[in-house]
C-alpha positions in Angstrom: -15.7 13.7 -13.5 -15.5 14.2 -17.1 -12.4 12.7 -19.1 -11.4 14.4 -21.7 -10.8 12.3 -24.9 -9.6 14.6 -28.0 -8.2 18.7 -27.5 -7.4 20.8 -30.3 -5.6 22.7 -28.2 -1.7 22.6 -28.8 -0.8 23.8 -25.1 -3.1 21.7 -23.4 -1.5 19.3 -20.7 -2.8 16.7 -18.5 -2.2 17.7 -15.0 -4.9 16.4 -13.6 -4.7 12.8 -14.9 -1.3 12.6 -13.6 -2.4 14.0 -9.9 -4.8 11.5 -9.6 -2.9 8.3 -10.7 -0.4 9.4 -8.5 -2.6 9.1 -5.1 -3.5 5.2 -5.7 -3.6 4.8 -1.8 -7.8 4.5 -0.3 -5.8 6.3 3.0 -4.8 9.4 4.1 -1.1 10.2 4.1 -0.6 11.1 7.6 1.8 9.1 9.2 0.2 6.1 10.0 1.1 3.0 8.9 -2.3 1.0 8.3 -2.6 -2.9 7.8 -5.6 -4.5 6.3 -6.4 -8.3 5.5 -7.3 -9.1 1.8 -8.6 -11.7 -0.4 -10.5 -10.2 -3.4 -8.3 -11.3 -6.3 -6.6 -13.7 -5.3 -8.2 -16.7 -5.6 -9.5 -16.8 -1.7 -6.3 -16.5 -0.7 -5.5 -14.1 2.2 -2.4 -11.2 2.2 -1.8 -8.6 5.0 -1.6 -5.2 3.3 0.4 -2.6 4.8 -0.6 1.0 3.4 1.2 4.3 4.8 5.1 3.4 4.7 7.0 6.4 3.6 8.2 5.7 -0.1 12.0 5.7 1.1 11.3 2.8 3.5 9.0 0.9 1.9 11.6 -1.8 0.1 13.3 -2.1 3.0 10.6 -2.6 5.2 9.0 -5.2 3.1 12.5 -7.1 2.8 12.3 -6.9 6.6 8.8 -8.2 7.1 9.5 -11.3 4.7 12.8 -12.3 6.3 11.5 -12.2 10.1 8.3 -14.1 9.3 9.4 -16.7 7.1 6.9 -15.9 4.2 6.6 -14.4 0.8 5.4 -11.0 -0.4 5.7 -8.0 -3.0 5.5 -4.4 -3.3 3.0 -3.0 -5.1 2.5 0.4 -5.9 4.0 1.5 -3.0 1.6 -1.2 -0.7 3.5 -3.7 0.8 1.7 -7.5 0.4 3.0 -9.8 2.8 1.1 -13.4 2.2 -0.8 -15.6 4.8 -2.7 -14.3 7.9 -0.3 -12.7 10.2 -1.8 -9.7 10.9 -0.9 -9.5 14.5 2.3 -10.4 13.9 2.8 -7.7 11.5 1.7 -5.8 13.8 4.0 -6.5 16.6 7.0 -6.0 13.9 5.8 -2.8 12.9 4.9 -1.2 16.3 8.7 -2.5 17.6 10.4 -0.6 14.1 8.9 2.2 16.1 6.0 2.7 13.5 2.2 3.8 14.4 0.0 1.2 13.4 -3.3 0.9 13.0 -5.3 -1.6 11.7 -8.8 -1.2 9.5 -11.0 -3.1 7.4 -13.2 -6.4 8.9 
């Protein structure tokens, strides 16, 4: 893919820089609410990534997560981080909030 640096064109817009930026996820939006256990970037340290939360529940989900396990987190481009290795406890919340889960990665 080219990028396009300089247009003398007055009507030109960007539409496809902006569709592209927009679709940060490495997953499909199809429902499923996928959880993956990360450590580049952070120093070694591990975080639980939760990918595929619809954007209206995403805050409230993560609030939710932090609170019942006792632990820190953020929200990140619309990827909830949820710190330490719980993963099948994440897991467990998630499937009981009546969410399809599945897990991927290593």
């Amino acid at each position: 893919m080219n990028k396009l640096v300089y247009s003398t064109d007055p009507d030109w817009q960007a539409k496809q820089a902006d569709a592209a930026a927009s679709t940060d996820s490495p997953f499909p939006d199809d429902g499923v609410v996928r959880l993956r256990r990360e450590t580049k970037g952070r120093k070694g340290a591990g975080v639980i990534c939760v990918y595929g939360v619809p954007k209206e529940q995403v805050g409230t989900v993560a609030k939710q997560l932090k609170k019942q396990l006792g632990t820190g987190g953020a929200v990140k481009k619309g990827v909830i981080e949820i710190q330490g290795d719980r993963l099948e406890q994440v897991s467990a919340l998630l499937t009981k909030a009546g969410l399809k889960v599945k897990k991927v990665g290593g």
